[in-house]
C-alpha positions as CSV (number, residue, x, y, z in Angstrom):
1,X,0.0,0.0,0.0
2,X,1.7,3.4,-1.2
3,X,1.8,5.9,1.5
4,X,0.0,8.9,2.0
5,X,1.3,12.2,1.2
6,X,0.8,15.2,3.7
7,X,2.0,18.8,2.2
8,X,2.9,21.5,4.7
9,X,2.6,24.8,2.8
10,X,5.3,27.2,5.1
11,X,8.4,26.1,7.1
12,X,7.8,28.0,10.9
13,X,6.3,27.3,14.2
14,X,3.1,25.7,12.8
15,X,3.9,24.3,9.7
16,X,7.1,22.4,10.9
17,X,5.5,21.6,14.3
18,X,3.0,19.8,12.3
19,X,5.5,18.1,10.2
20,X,7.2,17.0,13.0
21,X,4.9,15.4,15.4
22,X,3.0,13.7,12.1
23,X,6.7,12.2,11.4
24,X,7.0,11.2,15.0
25,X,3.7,9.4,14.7
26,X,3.9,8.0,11.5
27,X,7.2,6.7,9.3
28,X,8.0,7.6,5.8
29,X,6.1,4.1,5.0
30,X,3.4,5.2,5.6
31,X,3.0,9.2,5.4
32,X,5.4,11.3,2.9
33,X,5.4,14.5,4.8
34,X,6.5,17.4,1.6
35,X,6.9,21.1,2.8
36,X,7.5,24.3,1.3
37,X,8.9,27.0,2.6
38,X,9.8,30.6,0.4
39,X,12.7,31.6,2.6
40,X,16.3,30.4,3.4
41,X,15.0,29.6,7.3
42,X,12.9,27.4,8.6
43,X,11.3,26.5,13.0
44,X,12.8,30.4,14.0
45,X,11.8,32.4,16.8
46,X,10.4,35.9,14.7
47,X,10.2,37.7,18.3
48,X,13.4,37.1,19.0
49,X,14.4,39.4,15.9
50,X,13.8,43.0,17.8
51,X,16.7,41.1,20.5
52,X,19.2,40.4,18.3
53,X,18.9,43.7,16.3
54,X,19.3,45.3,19.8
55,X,22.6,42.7,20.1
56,X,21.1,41.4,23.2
57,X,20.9,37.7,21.0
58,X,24.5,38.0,19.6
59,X,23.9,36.0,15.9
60,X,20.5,35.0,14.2
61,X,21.8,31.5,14.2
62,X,20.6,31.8,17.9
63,X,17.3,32.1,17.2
64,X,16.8,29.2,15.1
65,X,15.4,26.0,16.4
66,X,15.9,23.7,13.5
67,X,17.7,24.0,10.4
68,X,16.3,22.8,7.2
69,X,18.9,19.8,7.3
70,X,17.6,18.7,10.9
71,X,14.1,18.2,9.4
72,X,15.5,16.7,6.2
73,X,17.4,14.5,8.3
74,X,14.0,13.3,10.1
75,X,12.5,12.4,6.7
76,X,10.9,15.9,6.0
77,X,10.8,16.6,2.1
78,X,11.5,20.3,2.8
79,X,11.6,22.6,-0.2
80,X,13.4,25.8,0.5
81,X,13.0,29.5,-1.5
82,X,9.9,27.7,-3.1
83,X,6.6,29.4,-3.3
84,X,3.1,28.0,-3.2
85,X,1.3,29.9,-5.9
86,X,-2.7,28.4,-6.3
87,X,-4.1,25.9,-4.2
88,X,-7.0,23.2,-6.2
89,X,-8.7,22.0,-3.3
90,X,-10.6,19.9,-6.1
91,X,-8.0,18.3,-7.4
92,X,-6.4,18.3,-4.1
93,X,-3.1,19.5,-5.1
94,X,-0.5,22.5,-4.9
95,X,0.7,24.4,-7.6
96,X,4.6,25.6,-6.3
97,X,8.0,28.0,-8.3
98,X,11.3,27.8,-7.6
99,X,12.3,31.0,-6.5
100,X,15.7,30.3,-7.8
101,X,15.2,28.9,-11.1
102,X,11.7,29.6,-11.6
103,X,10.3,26.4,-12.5
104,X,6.4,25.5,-11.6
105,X,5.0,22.2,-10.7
106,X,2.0,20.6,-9.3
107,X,2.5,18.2,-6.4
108,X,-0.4,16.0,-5.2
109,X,-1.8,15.7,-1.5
110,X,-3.9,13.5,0.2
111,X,-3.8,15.6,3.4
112,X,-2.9,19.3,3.4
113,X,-1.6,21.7,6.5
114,X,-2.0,25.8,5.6
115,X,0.8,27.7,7.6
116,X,1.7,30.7,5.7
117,X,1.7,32.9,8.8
118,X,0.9,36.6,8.6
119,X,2.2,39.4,6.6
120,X,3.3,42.8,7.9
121,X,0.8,46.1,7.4
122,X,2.4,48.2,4.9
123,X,0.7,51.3,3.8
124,X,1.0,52.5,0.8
125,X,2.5,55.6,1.4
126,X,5.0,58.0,-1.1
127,X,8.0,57.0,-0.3
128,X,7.7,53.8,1.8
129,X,9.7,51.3,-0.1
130,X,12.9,54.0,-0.1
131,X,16.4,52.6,1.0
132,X,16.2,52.8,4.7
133,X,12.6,52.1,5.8
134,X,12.5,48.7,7.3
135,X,9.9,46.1,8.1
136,X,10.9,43.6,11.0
137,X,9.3,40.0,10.4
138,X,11.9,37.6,9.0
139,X,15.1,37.2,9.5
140,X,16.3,38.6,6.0
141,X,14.5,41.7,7.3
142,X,16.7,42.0,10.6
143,X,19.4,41.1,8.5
144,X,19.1,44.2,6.2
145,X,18.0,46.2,9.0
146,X,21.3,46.1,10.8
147,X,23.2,46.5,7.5
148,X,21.2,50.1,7.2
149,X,22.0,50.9,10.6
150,X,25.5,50.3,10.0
151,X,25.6,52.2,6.7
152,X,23.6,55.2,8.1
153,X,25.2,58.5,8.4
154,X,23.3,59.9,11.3
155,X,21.5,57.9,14.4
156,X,18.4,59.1,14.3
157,X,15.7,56.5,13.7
158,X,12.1,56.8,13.5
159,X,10.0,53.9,14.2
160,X,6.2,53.9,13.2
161,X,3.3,52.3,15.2
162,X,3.4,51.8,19.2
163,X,2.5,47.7,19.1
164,X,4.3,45.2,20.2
165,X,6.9,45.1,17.7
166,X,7.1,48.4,17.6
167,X,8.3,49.4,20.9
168,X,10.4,46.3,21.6
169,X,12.5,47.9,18.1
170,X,12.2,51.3,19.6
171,X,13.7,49.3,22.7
172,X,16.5,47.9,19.8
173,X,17.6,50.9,18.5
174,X,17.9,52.9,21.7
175,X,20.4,50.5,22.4
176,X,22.0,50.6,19.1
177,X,22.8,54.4,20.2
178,X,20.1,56.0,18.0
179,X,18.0,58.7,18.9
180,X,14.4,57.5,18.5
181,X,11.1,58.6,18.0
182,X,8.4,56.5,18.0
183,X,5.2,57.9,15.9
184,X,2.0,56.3,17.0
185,X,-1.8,57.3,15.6
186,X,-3.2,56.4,19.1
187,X,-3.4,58.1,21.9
188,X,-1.3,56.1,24.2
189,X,1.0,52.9,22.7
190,X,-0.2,49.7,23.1
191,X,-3.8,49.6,21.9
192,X,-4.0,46.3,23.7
193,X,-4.1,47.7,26.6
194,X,-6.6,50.5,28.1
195,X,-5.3,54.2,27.8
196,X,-4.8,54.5,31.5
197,X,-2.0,51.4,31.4
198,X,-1.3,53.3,28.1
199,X,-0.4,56.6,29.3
200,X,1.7,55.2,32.0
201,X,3.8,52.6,29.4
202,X,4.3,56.5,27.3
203,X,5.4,57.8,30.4
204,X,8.1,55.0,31.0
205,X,9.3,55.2,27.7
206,X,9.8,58.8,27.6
207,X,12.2,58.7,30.5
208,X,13.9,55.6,29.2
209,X,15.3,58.2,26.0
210,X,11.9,57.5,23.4
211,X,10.5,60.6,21.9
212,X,6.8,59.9,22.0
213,X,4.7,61.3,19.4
214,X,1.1,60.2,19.5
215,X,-1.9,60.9,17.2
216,X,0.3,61.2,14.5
217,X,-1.0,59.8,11.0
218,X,2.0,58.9,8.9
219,X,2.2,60.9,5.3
220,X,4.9,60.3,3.5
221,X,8.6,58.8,3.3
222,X,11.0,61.9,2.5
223,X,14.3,60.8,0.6
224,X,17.5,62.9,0.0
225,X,19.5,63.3,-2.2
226,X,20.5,59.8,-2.6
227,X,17.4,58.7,-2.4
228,X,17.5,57.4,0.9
229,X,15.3,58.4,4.0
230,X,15.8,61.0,5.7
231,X,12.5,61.9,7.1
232,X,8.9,61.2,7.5
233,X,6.0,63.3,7.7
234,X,2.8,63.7,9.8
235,X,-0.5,65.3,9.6
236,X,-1.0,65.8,13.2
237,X,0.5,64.7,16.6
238,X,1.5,65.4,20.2
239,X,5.4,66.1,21.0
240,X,6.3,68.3,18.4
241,X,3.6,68.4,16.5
242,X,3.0,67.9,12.7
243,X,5.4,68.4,10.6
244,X,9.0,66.2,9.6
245,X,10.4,64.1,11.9
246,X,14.0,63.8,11.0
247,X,15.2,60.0,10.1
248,X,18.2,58.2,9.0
249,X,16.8,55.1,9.9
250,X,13.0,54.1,9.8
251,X,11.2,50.7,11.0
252,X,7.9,49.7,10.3
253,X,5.8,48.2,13.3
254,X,2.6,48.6,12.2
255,X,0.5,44.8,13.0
256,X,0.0,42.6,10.2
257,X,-2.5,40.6,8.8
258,X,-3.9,36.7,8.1
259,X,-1.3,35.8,5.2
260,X,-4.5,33.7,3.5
261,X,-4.7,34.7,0.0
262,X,-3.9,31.3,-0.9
263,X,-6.8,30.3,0.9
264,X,-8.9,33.1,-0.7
265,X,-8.4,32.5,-4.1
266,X,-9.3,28.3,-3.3
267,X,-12.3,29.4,-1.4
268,X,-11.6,28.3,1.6
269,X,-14.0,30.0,4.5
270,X,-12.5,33.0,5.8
271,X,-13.5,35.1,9.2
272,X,-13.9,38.2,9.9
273,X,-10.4,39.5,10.2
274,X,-9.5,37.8,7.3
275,X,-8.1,34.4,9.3
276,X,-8.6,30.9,8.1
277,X,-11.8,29.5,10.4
278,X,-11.1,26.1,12.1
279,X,-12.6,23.3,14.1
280,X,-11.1,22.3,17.5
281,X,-9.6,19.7,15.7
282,X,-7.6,22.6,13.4
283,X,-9.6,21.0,10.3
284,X,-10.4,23.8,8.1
285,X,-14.2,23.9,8.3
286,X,-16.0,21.9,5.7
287,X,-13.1,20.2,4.7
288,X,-12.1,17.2,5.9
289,X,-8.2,16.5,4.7
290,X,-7.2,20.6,5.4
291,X,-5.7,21.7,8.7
292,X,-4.7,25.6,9.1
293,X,-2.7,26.6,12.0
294,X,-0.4,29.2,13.3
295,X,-0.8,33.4,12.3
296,X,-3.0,32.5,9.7
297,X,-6.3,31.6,11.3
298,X,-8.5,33.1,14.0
299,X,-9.0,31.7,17.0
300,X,-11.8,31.6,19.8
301,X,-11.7,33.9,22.7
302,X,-12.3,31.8,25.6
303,X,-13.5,35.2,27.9
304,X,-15.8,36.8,24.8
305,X,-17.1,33.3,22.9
306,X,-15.9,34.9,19.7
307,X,-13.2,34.0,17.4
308,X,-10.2,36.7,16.9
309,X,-7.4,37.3,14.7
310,X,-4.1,36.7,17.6
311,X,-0.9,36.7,15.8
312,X,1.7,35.1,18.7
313,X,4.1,31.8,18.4
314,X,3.0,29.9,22.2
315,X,-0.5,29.8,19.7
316,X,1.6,28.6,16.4
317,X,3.7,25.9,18.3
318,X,0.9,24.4,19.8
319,X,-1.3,24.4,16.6
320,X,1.0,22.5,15.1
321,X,1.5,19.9,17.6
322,X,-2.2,19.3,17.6
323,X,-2.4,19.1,13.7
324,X,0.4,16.9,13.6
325,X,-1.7,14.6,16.0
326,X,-4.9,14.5,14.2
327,X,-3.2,13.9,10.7
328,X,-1.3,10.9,11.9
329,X,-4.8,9.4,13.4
330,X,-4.2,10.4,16.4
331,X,-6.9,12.9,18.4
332,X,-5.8,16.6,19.8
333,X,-8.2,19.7,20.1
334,X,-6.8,23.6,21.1
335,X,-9.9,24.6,22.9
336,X,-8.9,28.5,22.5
337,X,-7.2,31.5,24.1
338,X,-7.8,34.0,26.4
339,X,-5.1,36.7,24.9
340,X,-2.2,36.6,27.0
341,X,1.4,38.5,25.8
342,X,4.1,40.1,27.7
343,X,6.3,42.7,26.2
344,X,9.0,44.9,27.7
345,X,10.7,48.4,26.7
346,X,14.2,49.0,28.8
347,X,13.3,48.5,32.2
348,X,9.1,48.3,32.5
349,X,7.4,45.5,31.3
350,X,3.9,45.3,29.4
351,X,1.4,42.6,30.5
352,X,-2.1,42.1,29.7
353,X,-4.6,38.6,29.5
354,X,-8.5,39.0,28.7
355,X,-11.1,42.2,28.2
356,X,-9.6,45.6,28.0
357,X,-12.5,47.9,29.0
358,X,-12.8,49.1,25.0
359,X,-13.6,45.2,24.4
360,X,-15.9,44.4,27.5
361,X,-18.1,47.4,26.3
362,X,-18.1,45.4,22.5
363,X,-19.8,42.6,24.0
364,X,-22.3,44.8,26.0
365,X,-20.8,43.5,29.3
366,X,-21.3,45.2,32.6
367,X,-18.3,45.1,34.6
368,X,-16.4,46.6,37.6
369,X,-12.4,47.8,37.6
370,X,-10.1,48.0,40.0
371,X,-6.7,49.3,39.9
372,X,-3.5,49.2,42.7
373,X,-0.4,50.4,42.8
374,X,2.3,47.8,44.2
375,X,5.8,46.7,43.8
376,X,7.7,43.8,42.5
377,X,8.9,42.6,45.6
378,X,8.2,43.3,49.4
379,X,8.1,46.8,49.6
380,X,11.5,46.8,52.1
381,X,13.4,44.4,49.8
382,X,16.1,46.2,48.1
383,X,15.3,46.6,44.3
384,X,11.6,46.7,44.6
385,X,9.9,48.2,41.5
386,X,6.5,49.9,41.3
387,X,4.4,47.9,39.5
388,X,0.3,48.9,38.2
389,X,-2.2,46.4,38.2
390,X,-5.5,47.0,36.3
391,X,-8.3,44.2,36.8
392,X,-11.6,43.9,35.1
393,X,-14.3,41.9,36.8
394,X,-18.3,41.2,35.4
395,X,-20.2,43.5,37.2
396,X,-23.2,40.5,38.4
397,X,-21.1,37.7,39.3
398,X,-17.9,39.0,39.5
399,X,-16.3,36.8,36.8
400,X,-12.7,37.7,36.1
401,X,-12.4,39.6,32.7
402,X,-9.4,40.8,32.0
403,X,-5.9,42.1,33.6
404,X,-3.3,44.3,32.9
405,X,-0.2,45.0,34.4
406,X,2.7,48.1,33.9
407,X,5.4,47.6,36.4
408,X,9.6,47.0,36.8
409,X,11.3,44.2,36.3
410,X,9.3,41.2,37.8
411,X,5.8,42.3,36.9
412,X,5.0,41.2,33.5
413,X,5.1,36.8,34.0
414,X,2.3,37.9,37.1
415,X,0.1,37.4,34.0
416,X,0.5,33.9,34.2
417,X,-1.9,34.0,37.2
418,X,-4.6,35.7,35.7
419,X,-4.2,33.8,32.6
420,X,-4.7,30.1,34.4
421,X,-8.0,32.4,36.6
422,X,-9.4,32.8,33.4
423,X,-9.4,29.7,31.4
424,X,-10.7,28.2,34.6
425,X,-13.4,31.0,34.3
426,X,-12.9,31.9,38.4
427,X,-14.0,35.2,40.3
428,X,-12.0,37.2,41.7
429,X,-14.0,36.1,45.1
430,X,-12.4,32.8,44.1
431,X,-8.6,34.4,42.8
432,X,-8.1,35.7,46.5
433,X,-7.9,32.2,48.2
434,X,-4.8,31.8,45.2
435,X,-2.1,30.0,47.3
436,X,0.5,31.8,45.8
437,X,4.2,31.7,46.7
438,X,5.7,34.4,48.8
439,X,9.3,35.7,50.3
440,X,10.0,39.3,50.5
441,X,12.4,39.0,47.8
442,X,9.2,37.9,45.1
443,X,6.6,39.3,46.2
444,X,4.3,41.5,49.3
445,X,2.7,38.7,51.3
446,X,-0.5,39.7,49.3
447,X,0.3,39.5,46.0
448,X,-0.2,42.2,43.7
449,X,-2.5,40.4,41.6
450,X,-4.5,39.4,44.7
451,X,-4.6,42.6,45.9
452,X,-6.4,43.9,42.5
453,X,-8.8,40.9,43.0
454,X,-9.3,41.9,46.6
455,X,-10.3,45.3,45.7
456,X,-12.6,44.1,42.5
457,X,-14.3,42.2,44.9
458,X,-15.3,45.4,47.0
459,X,-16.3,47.1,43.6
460,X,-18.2,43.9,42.4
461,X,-20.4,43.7,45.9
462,X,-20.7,47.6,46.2
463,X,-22.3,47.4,42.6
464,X,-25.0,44.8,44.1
């Protein structure tokens, strides 16, 4: 009996996880696993990147988990710098170019995997694509991103949008000695969080050596006489106001977006944000022999009941160990998220898990907030660090909702707690029994994060 042929369509966290666990499950007898993959790299750790541009990772070898030969080596046909170009779900095969040569072929499946991750937002703005302005998601891209920092002729460096990525590379090229100015169209970074945390992550970041300019709608790309950047323009914004930010450098943080055109053009069933919709199971729905995993799909919100476009690697890793399972015969489900990340800037770090308020309010829930002020450690303990701790509870029965947390070193992984409270769905009644672990070097003997739950319990039984 021939064996069956699984294609993985992109070579990361998902695709190769699934390739991996179906090998570990199933020999070459009797599953051919084929991948493709359009770059030189394949299983690497994309947030690492903003860490070794900063020179905190010293090579991008470092972030690599497995080279292409390591999966060849465990009987994964991998094809490198090839490109997946249509997708005939009919006649259940792939249609893929050689980047190199530029040959096309059409390889046969009997089982297919979609992880071709997300793309980067990229506006189309005069000027944009000028030597100098840098997006940050592969490894190629950090790659020519250091070589322009090292071939610029000033250090100023502008960095646009206040996400994630965009103030860990503001983080990057502060330490890189560049003056940096980080343009943001909100009012506050971090969108993800409510503007209150917001203002006070600004307010770090400002005394760390960032020039914050917020409300500030990017224009245009200026270019010199060599055609390289030297400075970008905005129609309105806080700081210094409209007007030309001077740049040698520019980096692009701006989100990105389900990489499903693939998907689209085969007519595969799309949400909302654009993301490939799933079964627990990772099937695609409505087909039977497609999985999709990783930054392409959506994903339900365990705290709202909806499904949501989350773009992080802990969610990628683990859809591709359960798609692995279930295309090997096995049985695996990912039962959902409830939004966790942790992000840092210098010396304060970014937390958040659940509703921000802005959210709650979209589902029409009626809830309660209470916010402390703390530190990292006993408040005696040499080193302790002020820390902010935002909690949302539902107003009725005082089901946790959402946290977020602002603080020094040792706040951010405090998450964790809140994260665990509310996949198990508990109050905050519930969170305050927590039997946490406590020395005056960790923590207060109340916890921070029991100490928000402590006072959203007041606000959930003074609101009746």
């Amino acid at each position: 009996m021939a064996a069956e042929r699984l294609v993985v369509i992109g070579g990361d966290a998902a695709g190769m996880s699934a390739a991996s666990q179906a090998r570990r499950l199933k020999g070459p007898e009797e599953l051919e696993i084929v991948a493709f993959e359009r770059s030189d790299f394949t299983s690497y750790s994309a947030c690492g990147i903003p860490y070794w541009v900063g020179g905190d990772v010293p090579k991008h070898d470092d972030l690599i988990a497995r080279t292409p030969e390591e999966h060849r080596e465990r009987g994964i046909g991998l094809r490198m710098r090839t490109e997946v170009t249509e997708l005939d779900v009919a006649g259940r095969r792939v249609r893929s170019r050689d980047l190199v040569s530029g040959a096309e072929e059409w390889t046969s499946y009997d089982k297919l995997v979609l992880a071709t991750g997300a793309r980067p937002v990229r506006p189309a703005l005069p000027g944009i694509e000028s030597p100098g302005v840098h997006g940050v998601h592969t490894i190629d891209d950090g790659r020519a991103l250091l070589e322009s920092l090292a071939a610029a002729r000033g250090r100023r460096a502008v960095v646009v949008g206040g996400g994630y990525i965009g103030i860990e590379m503001a983080e990057a090229l502060l330490g890189r000695g560049f003056e940096v100015t980080l343009l943001t169209r909100g009012g506050e970074p971090m969108n993800s969080l409510d503007p209150d945390l917001g203002h006070r992550l600004a307010e770090a970041m400002e005394r760390s050596g960032i020039r914050m300019v917020t409300g500030a709608e990017v224009t245009e790309v200026l270019t010199g006489d060599s055609g390289r950047v030297r400075a970008v323009t905005t129609r309105s914004g806080s700081g210094a106001g409209p007007g030309e930010h001077p740049a040698d450098v520019v980096v692009l943080g701006l989100g990105v977006t389900p990489g499903t055109d693939l998907a689209r053009a085969a007519g595969l069933p799309l949400g909302e944000s654009g993301g490939l919709l799933t079964d627990t199971s990772m099937r695609v729905r409505g087909h039977a022999d497609i999985w999709a995993g990783g930054d392409c799909v959506e994903v339900l919100d365990l705290v709202s009941g909806r499904h949501r476009f989350i773009a992080l690697g802990t969610h990628a890793n683990k859809h591709g160990q359960i798609i692995g399972s279930n295309v090997a015969g096995d049985y695996a489900t990912f039962p959902g998220v409830v939004g966790t990340a942790v992000t840092k800037v210098c010396e304060t770090e970014v937390a958040r898990t659940g509703l921000t308020e802005r959210q709650a309010d979209e589902e029409g829930l009626r809830y309660v907030t209470a916010t402390i002020e703390s530190t990292t450690t006993a408040g005696y303990y040499p080193g302790a660090a002020p820390m902010t701790v935002k909690m949302l509870a539902e107003r009725r029965t005082g089901r946790l909702l959402g946290v977020q947390i602002v603080g020094g070193t040792g706040s951010a992984k405090r998450i964790d707690i809140a994260a665990v409270a509310l996949t198990a769905r508990m109050t905050v009644d519930q969170m305050t029994a927590l039997d946490l672990g406590y020395a005056p070097p960790f923590s207060s003997v109340w916890d921070p994060v029991l100490v928000a739950a402590r006072k959203a319990v007041s606000k959930v039984r003074a609101a009746g």
